[in-house]
C-alpha positions in Angstrom: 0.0 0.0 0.0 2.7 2.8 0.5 4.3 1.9 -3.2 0.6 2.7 -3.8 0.3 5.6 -2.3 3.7 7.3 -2.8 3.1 6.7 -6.9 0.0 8.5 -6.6 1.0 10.9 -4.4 3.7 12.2 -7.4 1.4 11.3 -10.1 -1.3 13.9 -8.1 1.5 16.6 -7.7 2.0 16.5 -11.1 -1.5 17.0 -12.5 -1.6 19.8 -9.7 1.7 21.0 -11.1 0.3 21.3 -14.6 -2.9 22.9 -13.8 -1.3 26.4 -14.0 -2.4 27.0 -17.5 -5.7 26.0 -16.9 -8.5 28.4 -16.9 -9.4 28.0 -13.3 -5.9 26.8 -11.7 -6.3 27.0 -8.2 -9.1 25.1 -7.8 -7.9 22.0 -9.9 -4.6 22.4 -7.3 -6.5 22.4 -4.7 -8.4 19.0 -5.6 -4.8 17.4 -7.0 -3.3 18.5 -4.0 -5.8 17.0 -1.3 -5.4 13.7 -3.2 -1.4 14.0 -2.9 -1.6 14.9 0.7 -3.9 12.2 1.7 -1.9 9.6 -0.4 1.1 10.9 1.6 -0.5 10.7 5.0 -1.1 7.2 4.0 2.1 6.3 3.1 3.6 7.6 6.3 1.3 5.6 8.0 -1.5 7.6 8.9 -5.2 6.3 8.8 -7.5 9.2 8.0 -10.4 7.5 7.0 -12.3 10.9 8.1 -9.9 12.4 4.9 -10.5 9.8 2.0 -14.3 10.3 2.9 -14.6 14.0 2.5 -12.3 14.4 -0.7 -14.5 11.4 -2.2 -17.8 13.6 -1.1 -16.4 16.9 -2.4 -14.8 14.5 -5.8 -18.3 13.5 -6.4 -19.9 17.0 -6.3 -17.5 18.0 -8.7 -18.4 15.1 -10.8 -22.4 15.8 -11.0 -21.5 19.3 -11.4 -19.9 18.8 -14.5 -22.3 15.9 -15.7 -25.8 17.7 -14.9 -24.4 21.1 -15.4 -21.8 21.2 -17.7 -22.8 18.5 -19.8 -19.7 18.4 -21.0 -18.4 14.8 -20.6 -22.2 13.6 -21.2 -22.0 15.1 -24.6 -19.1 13.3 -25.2 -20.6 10.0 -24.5 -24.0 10.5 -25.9 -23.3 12.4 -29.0 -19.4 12.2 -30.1 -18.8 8.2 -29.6 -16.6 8.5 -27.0 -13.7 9.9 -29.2 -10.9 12.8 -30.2 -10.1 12.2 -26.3 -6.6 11.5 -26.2 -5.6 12.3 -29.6 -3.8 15.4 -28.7 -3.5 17.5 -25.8 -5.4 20.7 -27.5 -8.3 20.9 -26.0 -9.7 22.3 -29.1 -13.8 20.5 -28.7 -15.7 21.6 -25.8 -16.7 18.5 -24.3 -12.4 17.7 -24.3 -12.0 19.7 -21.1 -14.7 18.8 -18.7 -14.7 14.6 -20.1 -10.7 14.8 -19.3 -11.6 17.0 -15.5 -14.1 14.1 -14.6 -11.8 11.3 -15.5 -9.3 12.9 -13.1 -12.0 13.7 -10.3 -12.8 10.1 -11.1 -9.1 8.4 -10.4 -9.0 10.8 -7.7 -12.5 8.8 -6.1 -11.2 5.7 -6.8 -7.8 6.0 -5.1 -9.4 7.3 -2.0 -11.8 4.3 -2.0 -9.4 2.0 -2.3 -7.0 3.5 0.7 -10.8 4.0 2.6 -11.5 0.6 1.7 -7.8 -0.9 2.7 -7.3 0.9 5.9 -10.8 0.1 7.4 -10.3 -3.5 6.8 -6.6 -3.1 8.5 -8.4 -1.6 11.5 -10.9 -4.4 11.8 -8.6 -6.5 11.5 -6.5 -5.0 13.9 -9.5 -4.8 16.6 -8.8 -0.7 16.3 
């Protein structure tokens, strides 16, 4: 679980690092660097299960905010094929932006879960 958590924790410093041309930086930051500080506290041993839960809550606002109100990503299921993703990193479609900010809040959810998931077994286990 640290190997885990220290990969992720660089991996989230970097998309936090890379933010600063975005058009609302210190917000996407923010997010990346929550995910790197609680993937660090994990790794040093620390068991904040009060932390994975509340950046998964706010992770998942963020996420029907830019489904139901953005509609964004959900054009790009329902109406582009799921495609022109990845092909380059312009951002030149409208849907490019939000789809590739949900799939982060999305990694971000599922790495919290799994730490949520691993450290509350560990303490069950462990009678804590």
């Amino acid at each position: 679980m640290r190997a885990f958590n220290i990969v992720f924790c660089v991996l989230f410093l970097i998309s936090a690092g890379v933010q600063y041309n975005d058009a609302d930086p210190y917000l996407w930051m923010l997010l990346y660097g929550y995910g790197a500080w609680a993937c660090y506290m994990t790794a040093r041993g620390r068991r904040l299960i009060w932390a994975y839960a509340s950046g998964i809550v706010v992770y998942l606002a963020f996420v029907v905010y830019y489904l139901i109100f953005k509609h964004g990503a959900l054009e790009w299921l329902q109406r582009h094929g799921a495609s022109d993703l990845v092909q380059s990193m312009k951002a030149d479609k409208p849907w490019i932006e939000e789809t590739r900010e949900v799939m982060g809040l999305l990694i971000l959810v599922a790495v919290l879960g799994i730490d949520w998931v691993v450290v509350a077994k560990s303490k069950r286990m462990n009678g804590r």
